[in-house]
C-alpha positions, 0 to 999 in steps of 0.5 A: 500500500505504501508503494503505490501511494508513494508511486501516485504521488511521483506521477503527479509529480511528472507533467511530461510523462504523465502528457506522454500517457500509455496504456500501462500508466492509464493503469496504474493511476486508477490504482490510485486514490482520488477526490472527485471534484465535480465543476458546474457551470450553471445556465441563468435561468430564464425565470420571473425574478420574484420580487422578493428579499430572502436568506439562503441557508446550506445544510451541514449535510451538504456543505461539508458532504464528504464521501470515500468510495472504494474502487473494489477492484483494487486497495484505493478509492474515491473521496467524492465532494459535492458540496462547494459545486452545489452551493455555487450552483444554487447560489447562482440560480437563486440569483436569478430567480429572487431580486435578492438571495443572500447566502448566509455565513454557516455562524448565522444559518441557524438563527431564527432571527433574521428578518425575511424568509429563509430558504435551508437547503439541504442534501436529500440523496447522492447515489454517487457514494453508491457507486461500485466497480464497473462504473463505466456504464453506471448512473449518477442521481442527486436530490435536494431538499429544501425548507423556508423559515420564517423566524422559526416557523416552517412556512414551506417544507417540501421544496425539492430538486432531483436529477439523474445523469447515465452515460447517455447524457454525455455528449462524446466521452474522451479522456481529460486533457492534461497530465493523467493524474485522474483515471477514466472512471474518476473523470467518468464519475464527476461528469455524471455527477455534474450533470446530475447536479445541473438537472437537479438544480433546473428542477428546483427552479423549475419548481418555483414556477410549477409547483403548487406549494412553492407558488402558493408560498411565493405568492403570499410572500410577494403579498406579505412584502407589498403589504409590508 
């Protein structure tokens, strides 16, 4: 074990072997441990911004998500986060979607005294963390969940976003550029876990326009705030 961590932490040290590639270092870097990071580049929505003022909250569960899959084929394994992906792409979205949406420091996201309604987004379910050997092949789901707080008061607690990503989602699948510091089923993994992310994302803001509950609760809100 000590070996080959020594010998992935040497690959990543060499750029230009690495770029060179081959079948046989192609192999052995999946034999390393790995942190998937995936990268979402949210689309704007193209919603009615609400004219409404509200405080995002991130769950624990999801902003420090964290979890070790292991490759099973081989003594390594992945460490998957999705949690700083996903709060930049709702913080993004809520942007949008809202004429103003302040995230909160995590010190503040408890607090039940803050003066305008807050949306506590939390992580519902990620079967990336189920993922087994082969993963080429295998599909990716998240869901959110959200809840908005009016002081303490749950005003809304059924606020969700869910999306599934399978290889037929991708549009051409190659190796990433760059040194080969990541194995193919790692790149594969966060690309679905990406798009999984995005889908989900579309589907909570989808919601804030087509969802009975969350329209109701908008709807009221705006009252509240002209009234106010």
């Amino acid at each position: 074990m000590r070996l080959v961590a020594g010998i992935c932490r040497r690959i990543r040290r060499w750029p230009r072997i690495a770029a060179c590639g081959g079948a046989a270092l192609l192999l052995f870097t999946t034999a390393c441990a790995e942190t998937v990071r995936p990268k979402v580049d949210v689309p704007t929505p193209v919603v009615g911004k609400a004219p409404l003022r509200v405080a995002v909250a991130f769950d624990d569960s999801l902003a420090n998500h964290r979890c070790v899959v292991s490759k099973g084929y081989i003594a390594a394994d992945w460490t998957i986060e999705i949690g700083p992906p996903s709060m930049a792409a709702f913080t993004k979205a809520l942007a949008a979607v809202f004429e103003r949406a302040t995230v909160l420091p995590a010190a503040q996201a408890g607090e039940a005294a803050i003066d305008q309604p807050v949306i506590r987004i939390s992580l519902d379910a990620f079967s990336g963390c189920d993922a087994s050997w082969p993963i080429i092949g295998s599909s990716v789901e998240v869901a959110y969940f959200a809840k908005v707080m009016r002081g303490s008061v749950i005003v809304l607690d059924d606020w969700t976003g869910r999306g599934r990503a399978s290889q037929a989602d991708l549009e051409a699948y190659s190796l990433p550029g760059g040194p080969l510091t990541t194995s193919i089923e790692g790149h594969y993994l966060a690309r679905l876990t990406e798009i999984a992310i995005r889908k989900a994302v579309a589907d909570f803001v989808a919601k804030f326009e087509d969802d009975p509950r969350v329209v109701a609760w908008k709807n009221a809100a705006m009252a509240e705030a002209r009234d106010g």
